[in-house]
Every structure is written in C-alpha cells, then in structure tokens.
N, C-alpha and C positions, 0 to 999 in steps of 0.2 A: 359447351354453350354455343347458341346459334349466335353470327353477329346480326344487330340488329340496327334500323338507323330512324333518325326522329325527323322529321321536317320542319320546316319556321312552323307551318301554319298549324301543327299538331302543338308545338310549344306554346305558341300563343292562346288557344284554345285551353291545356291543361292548364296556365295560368287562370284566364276565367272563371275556368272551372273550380280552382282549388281556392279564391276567392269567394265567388260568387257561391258557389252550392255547399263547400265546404266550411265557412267561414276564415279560411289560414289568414294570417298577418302577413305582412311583405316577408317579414325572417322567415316566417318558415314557408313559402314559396320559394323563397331562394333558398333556402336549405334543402328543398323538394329538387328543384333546378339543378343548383351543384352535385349534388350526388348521382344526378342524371348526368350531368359531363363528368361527372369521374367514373362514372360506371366503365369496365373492362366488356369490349364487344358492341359497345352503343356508339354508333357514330350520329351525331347528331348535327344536322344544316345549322350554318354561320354560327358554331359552335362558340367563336372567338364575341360573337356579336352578343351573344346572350349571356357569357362570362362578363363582358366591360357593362350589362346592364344588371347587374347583380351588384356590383358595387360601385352605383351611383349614388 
C-alpha cells in the first residue's frame, strides 16, 4: 500500500461534505474521522487536533 497523507483543509472540507451532501450525524463523521487516523499508511496534518475535536 502506497502511504498517503490528508491535509487540515481536505479534512475540513470531507467534514462538509459528509454533512452537507451526505446527510451523516456528528457520530458517524467522527466515526468517518477516526478510522481515517487509524488507518495504517495515512498520515494525516494536526492529526492530534482533529483527534481532541472528535470528542468534544
């Protein structure tokens, strides 16, 4: 598997998106989120930032 890496401004954006177009509830955004930081080979920007705003 290739590694791959996410940026703030794509994270914020998929949130929108999975919102907005998709209808998701916060859980399953953060459920979307987290599995995206646990993913193996995904490094994802302020990784730690998007972790502590998942369970506010």
């Amino acid at each position: 598997m290739l590694p791959g890496f996410i940026a703030r401004e794509v994270m914020v954006d998929l949130v929108w998106v999975l919102e907005r177009a998709y209808g998701f509830s916060r859980a399953e955004v953060a459920g979307a989120l987290e599995s995206l930081l646990s993913a193996a080979g995904i490094d994802v920007a302020a990784a730690d930032d998007v972790g502590q705003g998942l369970f506010r």
